[in-house]
C-alpha positions in Angstrom: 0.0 0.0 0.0 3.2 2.7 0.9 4.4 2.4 -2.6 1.0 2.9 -4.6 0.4 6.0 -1.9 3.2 7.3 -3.5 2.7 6.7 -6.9 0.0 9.2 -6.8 0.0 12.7 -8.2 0.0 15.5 -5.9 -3.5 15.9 -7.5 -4.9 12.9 -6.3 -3.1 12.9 -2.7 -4.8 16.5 -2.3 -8.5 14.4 -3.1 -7.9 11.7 -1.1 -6.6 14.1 1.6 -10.0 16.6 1.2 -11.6 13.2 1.4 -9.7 12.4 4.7 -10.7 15.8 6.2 -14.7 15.5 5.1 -14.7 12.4 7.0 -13.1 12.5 10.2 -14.0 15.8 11.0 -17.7 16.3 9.5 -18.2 12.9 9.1 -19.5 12.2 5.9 -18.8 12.8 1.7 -20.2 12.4 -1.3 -19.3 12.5 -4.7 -20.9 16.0 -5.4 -18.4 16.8 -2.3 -15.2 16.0 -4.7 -16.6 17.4 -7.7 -17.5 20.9 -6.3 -14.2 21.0 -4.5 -11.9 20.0 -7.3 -14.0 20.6 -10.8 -14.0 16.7 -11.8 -16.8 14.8 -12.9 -18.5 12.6 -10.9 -17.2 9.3 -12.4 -13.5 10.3 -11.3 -14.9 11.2 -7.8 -16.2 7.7 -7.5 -12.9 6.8 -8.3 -11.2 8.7 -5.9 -13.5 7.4 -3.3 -12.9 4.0 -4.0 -9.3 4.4 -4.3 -8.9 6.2 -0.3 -11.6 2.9 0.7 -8.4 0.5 -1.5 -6.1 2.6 1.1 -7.6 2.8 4.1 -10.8 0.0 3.6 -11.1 0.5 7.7 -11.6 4.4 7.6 -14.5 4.5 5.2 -18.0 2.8 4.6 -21.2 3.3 2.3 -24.9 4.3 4.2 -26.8 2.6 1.9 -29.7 4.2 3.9 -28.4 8.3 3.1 -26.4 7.0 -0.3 -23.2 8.8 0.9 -19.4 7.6 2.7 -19.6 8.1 6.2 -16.7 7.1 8.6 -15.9 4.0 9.9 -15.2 2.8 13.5 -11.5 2.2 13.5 -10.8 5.4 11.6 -6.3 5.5 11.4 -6.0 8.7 9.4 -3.5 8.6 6.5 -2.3 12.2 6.5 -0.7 14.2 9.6 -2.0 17.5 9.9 -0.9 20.3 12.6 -3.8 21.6 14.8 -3.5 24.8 13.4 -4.1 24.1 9.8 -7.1 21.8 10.7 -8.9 24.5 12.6 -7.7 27.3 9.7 -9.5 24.8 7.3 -12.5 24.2 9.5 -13.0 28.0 10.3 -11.9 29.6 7.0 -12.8 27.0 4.7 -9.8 27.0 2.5 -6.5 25.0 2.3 -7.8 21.5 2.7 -5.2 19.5 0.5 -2.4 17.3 2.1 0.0 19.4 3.5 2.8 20.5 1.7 6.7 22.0 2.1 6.0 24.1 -0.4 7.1 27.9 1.1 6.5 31.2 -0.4 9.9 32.2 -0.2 8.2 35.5 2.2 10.4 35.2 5.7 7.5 34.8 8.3 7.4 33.9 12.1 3.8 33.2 13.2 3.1 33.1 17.1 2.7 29.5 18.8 -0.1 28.4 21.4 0.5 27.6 24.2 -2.5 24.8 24.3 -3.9 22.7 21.2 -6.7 20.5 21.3 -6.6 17.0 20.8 -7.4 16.2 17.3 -9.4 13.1 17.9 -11.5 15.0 20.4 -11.9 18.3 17.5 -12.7 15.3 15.1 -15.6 13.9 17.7 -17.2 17.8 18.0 -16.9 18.8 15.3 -18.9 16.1 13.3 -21.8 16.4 16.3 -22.2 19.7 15.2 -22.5 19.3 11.9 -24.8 16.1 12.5 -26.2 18.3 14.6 -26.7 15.4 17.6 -25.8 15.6 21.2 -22.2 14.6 22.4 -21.6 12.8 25.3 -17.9 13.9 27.4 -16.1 13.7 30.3 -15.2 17.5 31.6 -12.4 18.5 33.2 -13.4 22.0 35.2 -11.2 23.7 38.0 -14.1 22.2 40.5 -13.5 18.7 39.3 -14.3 15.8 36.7 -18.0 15.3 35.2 -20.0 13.8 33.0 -22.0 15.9 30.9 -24.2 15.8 27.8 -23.8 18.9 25.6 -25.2 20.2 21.9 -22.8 21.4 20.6 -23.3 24.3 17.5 -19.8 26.7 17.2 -15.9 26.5 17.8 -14.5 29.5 19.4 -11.4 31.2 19.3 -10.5 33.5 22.6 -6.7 34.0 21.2 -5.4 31.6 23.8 -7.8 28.7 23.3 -10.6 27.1 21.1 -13.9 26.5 22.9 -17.3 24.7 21.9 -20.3 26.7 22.6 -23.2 24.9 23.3 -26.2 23.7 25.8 -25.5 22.2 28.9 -27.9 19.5 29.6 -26.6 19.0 33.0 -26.9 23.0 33.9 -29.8 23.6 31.7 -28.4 26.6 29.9 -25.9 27.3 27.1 -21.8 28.1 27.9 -18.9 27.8 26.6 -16.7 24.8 27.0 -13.1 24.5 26.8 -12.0 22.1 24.1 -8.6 20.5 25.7 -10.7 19.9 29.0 -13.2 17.2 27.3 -12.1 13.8 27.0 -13.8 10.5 26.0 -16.6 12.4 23.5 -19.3 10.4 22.1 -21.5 11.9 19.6 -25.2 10.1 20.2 -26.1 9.4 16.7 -29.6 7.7 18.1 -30.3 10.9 20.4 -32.6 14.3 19.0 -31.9 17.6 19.7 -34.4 19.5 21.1 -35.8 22.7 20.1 -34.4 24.4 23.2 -31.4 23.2 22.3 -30.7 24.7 19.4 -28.7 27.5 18.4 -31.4 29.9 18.1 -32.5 29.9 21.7 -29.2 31.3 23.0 -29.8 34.3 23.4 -26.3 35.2 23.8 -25.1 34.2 20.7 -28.2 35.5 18.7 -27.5 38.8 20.1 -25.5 41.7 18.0 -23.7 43.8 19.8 -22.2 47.3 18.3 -19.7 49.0 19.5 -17.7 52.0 19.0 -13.9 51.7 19.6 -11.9 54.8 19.8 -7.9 55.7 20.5 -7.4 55.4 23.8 -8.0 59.2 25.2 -4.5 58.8 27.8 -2.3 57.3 24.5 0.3 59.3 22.9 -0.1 60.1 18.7 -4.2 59.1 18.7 -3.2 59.6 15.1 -1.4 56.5 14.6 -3.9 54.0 16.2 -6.0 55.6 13.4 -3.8 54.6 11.2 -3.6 50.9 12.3 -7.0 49.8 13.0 -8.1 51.9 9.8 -10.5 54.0 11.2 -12.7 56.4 10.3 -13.5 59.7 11.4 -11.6 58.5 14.5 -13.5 55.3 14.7 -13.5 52.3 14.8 -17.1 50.4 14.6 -17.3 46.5 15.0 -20.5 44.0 15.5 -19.6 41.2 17.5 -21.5 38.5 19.3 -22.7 38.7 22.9 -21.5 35.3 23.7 -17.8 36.5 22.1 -17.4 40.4 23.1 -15.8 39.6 26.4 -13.5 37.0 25.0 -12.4 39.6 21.9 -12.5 42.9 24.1 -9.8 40.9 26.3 -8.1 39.8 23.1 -7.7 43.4 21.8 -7.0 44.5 25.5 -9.6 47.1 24.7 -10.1 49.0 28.0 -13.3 49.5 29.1 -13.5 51.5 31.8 -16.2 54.4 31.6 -13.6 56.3 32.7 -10.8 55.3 30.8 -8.8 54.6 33.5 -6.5 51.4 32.5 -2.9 52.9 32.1 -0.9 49.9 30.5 0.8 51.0 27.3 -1.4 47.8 25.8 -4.6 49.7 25.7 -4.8 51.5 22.8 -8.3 51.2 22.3 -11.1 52.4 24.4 -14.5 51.3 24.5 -16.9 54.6 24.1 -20.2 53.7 25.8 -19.6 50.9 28.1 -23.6 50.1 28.4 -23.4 48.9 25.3 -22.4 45.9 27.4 -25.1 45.6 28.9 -26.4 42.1 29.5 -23.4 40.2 27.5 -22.8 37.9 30.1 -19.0 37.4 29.5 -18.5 41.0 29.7 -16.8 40.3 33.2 -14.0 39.3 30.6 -13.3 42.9 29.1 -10.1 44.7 30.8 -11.7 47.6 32.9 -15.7 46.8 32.7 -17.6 47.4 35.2 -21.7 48.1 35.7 -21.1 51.0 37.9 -20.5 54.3 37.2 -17.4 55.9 37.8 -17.9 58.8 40.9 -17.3 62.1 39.8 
Protein backbone atom coordinates (compact mmCIF):
# COMPACT_ATOMS: atom_id res chain seq x y z
CA UNK A 1 0.00 0.00 0.00
CA UNK A 2 3.16 2.74 0.87
CA UNK A 3 4.42 2.43 -2.64
CA UNK A 4 0.97 2.87 -4.56
CA UNK A 5 0.44 6.02 -1.91
CA UNK A 6 3.24 7.27 -3.52
CA UNK A 7 2.73 6.68 -6.95
CA UNK A 8 -0.04 9.20 -6.83
CA UNK A 9 0.00 12.75 -8.20
CA UNK A 10 -0.04 15.48 -5.94
CA UNK A 11 -3.51 15.85 -7.50
CA UNK A 12 -4.88 12.88 -6.34
CA UNK A 13 -3.13 12.91 -2.75
CA UNK A 14 -4.82 16.49 -2.32
CA UNK A 15 -8.55 14.44 -3.10
CA UNK A 16 -7.91 11.67 -1.12
CA UNK A 17 -6.63 14.12 1.64
CA UNK A 18 -10.00 16.58 1.21
CA UNK A 19 -11.65 13.16 1.42
CA UNK A 20 -9.72 12.37 4.71
CA UNK A 21 -10.73 15.76 6.24
CA UNK A 22 -14.69 15.55 5.06
CA UNK A 23 -14.70 12.44 6.97
CA UNK A 24 -13.14 12.53 10.15
CA UNK A 25 -13.99 15.79 10.96
CA UNK A 26 -17.69 16.27 9.47
CA UNK A 27 -18.24 12.88 9.11
CA UNK A 28 -19.52 12.19 5.90
CA UNK A 29 -18.78 12.76 1.74
CA UNK A 30 -20.19 12.36 -1.25
CA UNK A 31 -19.28 12.48 -4.72
CA UNK A 32 -20.85 15.97 -5.40
CA UNK A 33 -18.41 16.83 -2.32
CA UNK A 34 -15.19 16.05 -4.72
CA UNK A 35 -16.58 17.42 -7.69
CA UNK A 36 -17.50 20.91 -6.31
CA UNK A 37 -14.25 21.00 -4.49
CA UNK A 38 -11.92 20.03 -7.28
CA UNK A 39 -14.03 20.61 -10.76
CA UNK A 40 -14.03 16.71 -11.80
CA UNK A 41 -16.80 14.83 -12.91
CA UNK A 42 -18.53 12.64 -10.90
CA UNK A 43 -17.17 9.34 -12.45
CA UNK A 44 -13.49 10.33 -11.34
CA UNK A 45 -14.94 11.21 -7.82
CA UNK A 46 -16.19 7.65 -7.53
CA UNK A 47 -12.88 6.80 -8.29
CA UNK A 48 -11.21 8.66 -5.89
CA UNK A 49 -13.55 7.41 -3.30
CA UNK A 50 -12.88 3.96 -4.03
CA UNK A 51 -9.29 4.40 -4.35
CA UNK A 52 -8.86 6.21 -0.29
CA UNK A 53 -11.59 2.92 0.70
CA UNK A 54 -8.40 0.51 -1.51
CA UNK A 55 -6.07 2.59 1.07
CA UNK A 56 -7.64 2.77 4.07
CA UNK A 57 -10.78 -0.04 3.60
CA UNK A 58 -11.13 0.51 7.66
CA UNK A 59 -11.56 4.43 7.58
CA UNK A 60 -14.48 4.49 5.16
CA UNK A 61 -18.01 2.78 4.62
CA UNK A 62 -21.16 3.34 2.33
CA UNK A 63 -24.91 4.28 4.16
CA UNK A 64 -26.81 2.58 1.93
CA UNK A 65 -29.70 4.22 3.93
CA UNK A 66 -28.40 8.31 3.13
CA UNK A 67 -26.39 7.00 -0.27
CA UNK A 68 -23.19 8.85 0.90
CA UNK A 69 -19.39 7.58 2.73
CA UNK A 70 -19.61 8.06 6.16
CA UNK A 71 -16.75 7.15 8.60
CA UNK A 72 -15.94 4.02 9.88
CA UNK A 73 -15.24 2.82 13.47
CA UNK A 74 -11.48 2.19 13.52
CA UNK A 75 -10.78 5.38 11.63
CA UNK A 76 -6.30 5.52 11.42
CA UNK A 77 -5.95 8.71 9.36
CA UNK A 78 -3.53 8.61 6.50
CA UNK A 79 -2.27 12.25 6.49
CA UNK A 80 -0.74 14.20 9.58
CA UNK A 81 -2.04 17.46 9.89
CA UNK A 82 -0.95 20.27 12.59
CA UNK A 83 -3.79 21.64 14.79
CA UNK A 84 -3.47 24.84 13.36
CA UNK A 85 -4.05 24.05 9.83
CA UNK A 86 -7.15 21.80 10.74
CA UNK A 87 -8.95 24.49 12.62
CA UNK A 88 -7.71 27.31 9.68
CA UNK A 89 -9.48 24.81 7.33
CA UNK A 90 -12.47 24.19 9.54
CA UNK A 91 -12.95 27.96 10.31
CA UNK A 92 -11.85 29.65 6.96
CA UNK A 93 -12.84 27.03 4.73
CA UNK A 94 -9.81 26.96 2.48
CA UNK A 95 -6.50 25.02 2.26
CA UNK A 96 -7.77 21.45 2.68
CA UNK A 97 -5.23 19.47 0.55
CA UNK A 98 -2.39 17.26 2.07
CA UNK A 99 0.05 19.40 3.54
CA UNK A 100 2.82 20.54 1.72
CA UNK A 101 6.67 22.05 2.09
CA UNK A 102 5.96 24.05 -0.44
CA UNK A 103 7.12 27.86 1.08
CA UNK A 104 6.45 31.23 -0.41
CA UNK A 105 9.87 32.19 -0.20
CA UNK A 106 8.18 35.47 2.22
CA UNK A 107 10.45 35.18 5.70
CA UNK A 108 7.49 34.84 8.33
CA UNK A 109 7.45 33.87 12.09
CA UNK A 110 3.84 33.19 13.23
CA UNK A 111 3.15 33.15 17.05
CA UNK A 112 2.72 29.51 18.84
CA UNK A 113 -0.14 28.36 21.43
CA UNK A 114 0.55 27.56 24.24
CA UNK A 115 -2.46 24.78 24.32
CA UNK A 116 -3.86 22.74 21.19
CA UNK A 117 -6.70 20.51 21.27
CA UNK A 118 -6.61 16.97 20.78
CA UNK A 119 -7.37 16.17 17.25
CA UNK A 120 -9.45 13.08 17.88
CA UNK A 121 -11.51 14.99 20.44
CA UNK A 122 -11.91 18.31 17.53
CA UNK A 123 -12.74 15.34 15.08
CA UNK A 124 -15.64 13.88 17.68
CA UNK A 125 -17.15 17.78 17.98
CA UNK A 126 -16.90 18.83 15.35
CA UNK A 127 -18.89 16.10 13.34
CA UNK A 128 -21.79 16.39 16.34
CA UNK A 129 -22.17 19.70 15.24
CA UNK A 130 -22.50 19.32 11.85
CA UNK A 131 -24.82 16.10 12.51
CA UNK A 132 -26.24 18.33 14.62
CA UNK A 133 -26.69 15.42 17.57
CA UNK A 134 -25.77 15.58 21.20
CA UNK A 135 -22.24 14.62 22.41
CA UNK A 136 -21.58 12.78 25.30
CA UNK A 137 -17.94 13.94 27.41
CA UNK A 138 -16.10 13.74 30.27
CA UNK A 139 -15.18 17.47 31.57
CA UNK A 140 -12.42 18.45 33.25
CA UNK A 141 -13.35 21.99 35.16
CA UNK A 142 -11.17 23.71 38.05
CA UNK A 143 -14.05 22.22 40.48
CA UNK A 144 -13.47 18.66 39.35
CA UNK A 145 -14.29 15.84 36.71
CA UNK A 146 -17.99 15.30 35.22
CA UNK A 147 -20.04 13.78 33.03
CA UNK A 148 -21.97 15.90 30.91
CA UNK A 149 -24.21 15.84 27.83
CA UNK A 150 -23.83 18.86 25.64
CA UNK A 151 -25.22 20.19 21.94
CA UNK A 152 -22.82 21.38 20.64
CA UNK A 153 -23.26 24.27 17.46
CA UNK A 154 -19.85 26.73 17.16
CA UNK A 155 -15.91 26.50 17.76
CA UNK A 156 -14.53 29.53 19.39
CA UNK A 157 -11.44 31.23 19.29
CA UNK A 158 -10.55 33.46 22.63
CA UNK A 159 -6.70 34.05 21.20
CA UNK A 160 -5.39 31.57 23.81
CA UNK A 161 -7.81 28.68 23.32
CA UNK A 162 -10.64 27.06 21.14
CA UNK A 163 -13.92 26.48 22.88
CA UNK A 164 -17.29 24.69 21.88
CA UNK A 165 -20.30 26.70 22.61
CA UNK A 166 -23.22 24.91 23.35
CA UNK A 167 -26.22 23.71 25.82
CA UNK A 168 -25.53 22.16 28.86
CA UNK A 169 -27.94 19.47 29.60
CA UNK A 170 -26.62 18.97 33.02
CA UNK A 171 -26.92 22.96 33.87
CA UNK A 172 -29.77 23.61 31.65
CA UNK A 173 -28.35 26.61 29.92
CA UNK A 174 -25.87 27.33 27.05
CA UNK A 175 -21.84 28.09 27.91
CA UNK A 176 -18.87 27.81 26.63
CA UNK A 177 -16.67 24.79 26.98
CA UNK A 178 -13.06 24.45 26.76
CA UNK A 179 -12.01 22.11 24.10
CA UNK A 180 -8.57 20.51 25.74
CA UNK A 181 -10.68 19.93 29.04
CA UNK A 182 -13.17 17.19 27.28
CA UNK A 183 -12.07 13.84 26.98
CA UNK A 184 -13.84 10.47 26.01
CA UNK A 185 -16.55 12.42 23.48
CA UNK A 186 -19.31 10.36 22.05
CA UNK A 187 -21.53 11.95 19.56
CA UNK A 188 -25.17 10.13 20.17
CA UNK A 189 -26.08 9.43 16.68
CA UNK A 190 -29.57 7.74 18.15
CA UNK A 191 -30.27 10.91 20.40
CA UNK A 192 -32.57 14.26 19.00
CA UNK A 193 -31.85 17.63 19.73
CA UNK A 194 -34.42 19.50 21.05
CA UNK A 195 -35.83 22.72 20.09
CA UNK A 196 -34.44 24.36 23.16
CA UNK A 197 -31.42 23.18 22.30
CA UNK A 198 -30.72 24.67 19.43
CA UNK A 199 -28.68 27.52 18.38
CA UNK A 200 -31.36 29.94 18.09
CA UNK A 201 -32.50 29.86 21.65
CA UNK A 202 -29.20 31.27 22.98
CA UNK A 203 -29.83 34.35 23.40
CA UNK A 204 -26.28 35.20 23.79
CA UNK A 205 -25.14 34.17 20.74
CA UNK A 206 -28.20 35.45 18.66
CA UNK A 207 -27.49 38.79 20.14
CA UNK A 208 -25.46 41.68 18.01
CA UNK A 209 -23.74 43.84 19.82
CA UNK A 210 -22.24 47.31 18.34
CA UNK A 211 -19.71 48.98 19.48
CA UNK A 212 -17.66 52.04 18.96
CA UNK A 213 -13.86 51.70 19.61
CA UNK A 214 -11.94 54.78 19.79
CA UNK A 215 -7.85 55.72 20.51
CA UNK A 216 -7.36 55.41 23.76
CA UNK A 217 -7.99 59.23 25.24
CA UNK A 218 -4.45 58.85 27.78
CA UNK A 219 -2.26 57.29 24.54
CA UNK A 220 0.28 59.29 22.86
CA UNK A 221 -0.13 60.10 18.73
CA UNK A 222 -4.22 59.10 18.72
CA UNK A 223 -3.21 59.61 15.13
CA UNK A 224 -1.43 56.50 14.56
CA UNK A 225 -3.93 53.99 16.24
CA UNK A 226 -6.01 55.62 13.41
CA UNK A 227 -3.83 54.56 11.16
CA UNK A 228 -3.55 50.91 12.34
CA UNK A 229 -7.05 49.76 12.98
CA UNK A 230 -8.12 51.87 9.82
CA UNK A 231 -10.52 54.01 11.23
CA UNK A 232 -12.68 56.36 10.27
CA UNK A 233 -13.52 59.74 11.40
CA UNK A 234 -11.62 58.46 14.53
CA UNK A 235 -13.48 55.29 14.73
CA UNK A 236 -13.49 52.31 14.84
CA UNK A 237 -17.14 50.42 14.60
CA UNK A 238 -17.27 46.51 15.01
CA UNK A 239 -20.51 43.99 15.51
CA UNK A 240 -19.64 41.19 17.52
CA UNK A 241 -21.45 38.49 19.32
CA UNK A 242 -22.74 38.68 22.90
CA UNK A 243 -21.53 35.33 23.73
CA UNK A 244 -17.85 36.50 22.07
CA UNK A 245 -17.43 40.39 23.09
CA UNK A 246 -15.78 39.63 26.37
CA UNK A 247 -13.53 36.99 25.04
CA UNK A 248 -12.45 39.56 21.91
CA UNK A 249 -12.47 42.94 24.05
CA UNK A 250 -9.76 40.92 26.34
CA UNK A 251 -8.08 39.82 23.09
CA UNK A 252 -7.69 43.43 21.81
CA UNK A 253 -7.00 44.50 25.46
CA UNK A 254 -9.58 47.12 24.71
CA UNK A 255 -10.13 49.02 28.01
CA UNK A 256 -13.32 49.49 29.06
CA UNK A 257 -13.51 51.52 31.83
CA UNK A 258 -16.20 54.42 31.60
CA UNK A 259 -13.59 56.32 32.74
CA UNK A 260 -10.81 55.27 30.81
CA UNK A 261 -8.84 54.55 33.50
CA UNK A 262 -6.51 51.42 32.51
CA UNK A 263 -2.93 52.95 32.06
CA UNK A 264 -0.87 49.88 30.52
CA UNK A 265 0.75 50.97 27.34
CA UNK A 266 -1.39 47.84 25.83
CA UNK A 267 -4.58 49.69 25.66
CA UNK A 268 -4.81 51.47 22.78
CA UNK A 269 -8.33 51.23 22.34
CA UNK A 270 -11.08 52.36 24.38
CA UNK A 271 -14.52 51.26 24.47
CA UNK A 272 -16.90 54.63 24.14
CA UNK A 273 -20.21 53.67 25.76
CA UNK A 274 -19.60 50.91 28.09
CA UNK A 275 -23.57 50.14 28.37
CA UNK A 276 -23.35 48.93 25.25
CA UNK A 277 -22.43 45.86 27.41
CA UNK A 278 -25.12 45.65 28.87
CA UNK A 279 -26.36 42.07 29.48
CA UNK A 280 -23.39 40.18 27.55
CA UNK A 281 -22.84 37.91 30.07
CA UNK A 282 -19.02 37.41 29.48
CA UNK A 283 -18.45 41.03 29.68
CA UNK A 284 -16.82 40.28 33.19
CA UNK A 285 -14.03 39.33 30.61
CA UNK A 286 -13.27 42.89 29.10
CA UNK A 287 -10.08 44.75 30.75
CA UNK A 288 -11.69 47.62 32.86
CA UNK A 289 -15.68 46.84 32.71
CA UNK A 290 -17.60 47.40 35.16
CA UNK A 291 -21.68 48.08 35.67
CA UNK A 292 -21.06 50.96 37.88
CA UNK A 293 -20.52 54.27 37.25
CA UNK A 294 -17.36 55.87 37.83
CA UNK A 295 -17.89 58.83 40.94
CA UNK A 296 -17.33 62.11 39.82
Amino acid sequence: MAQQFTELTQAQRDRLAFIELRLRFIGDIRRQHLSERFGIQSAAATRDLTLYKELASENIEYDTREKNYILAKHFTPLFAYPPERILAWLTQGFGDGEPSDWATGVTNALPTRLTQPNLDVLAATTRAIHQRRPLKIVYQSLNGSSERTIIPFALLDNGLRWHVRGYDRKSNEFRDFVITRIQDPQVLVNQDVLAHERSNEDTQWTRIVELELVPHPDQPRPEVTEMDYAMVNGVLKVKLRAATAGYILRQWSVDCSPDHSLRGHEHRLWLKDHLLLYGVKNAILAPGYSTETPQR
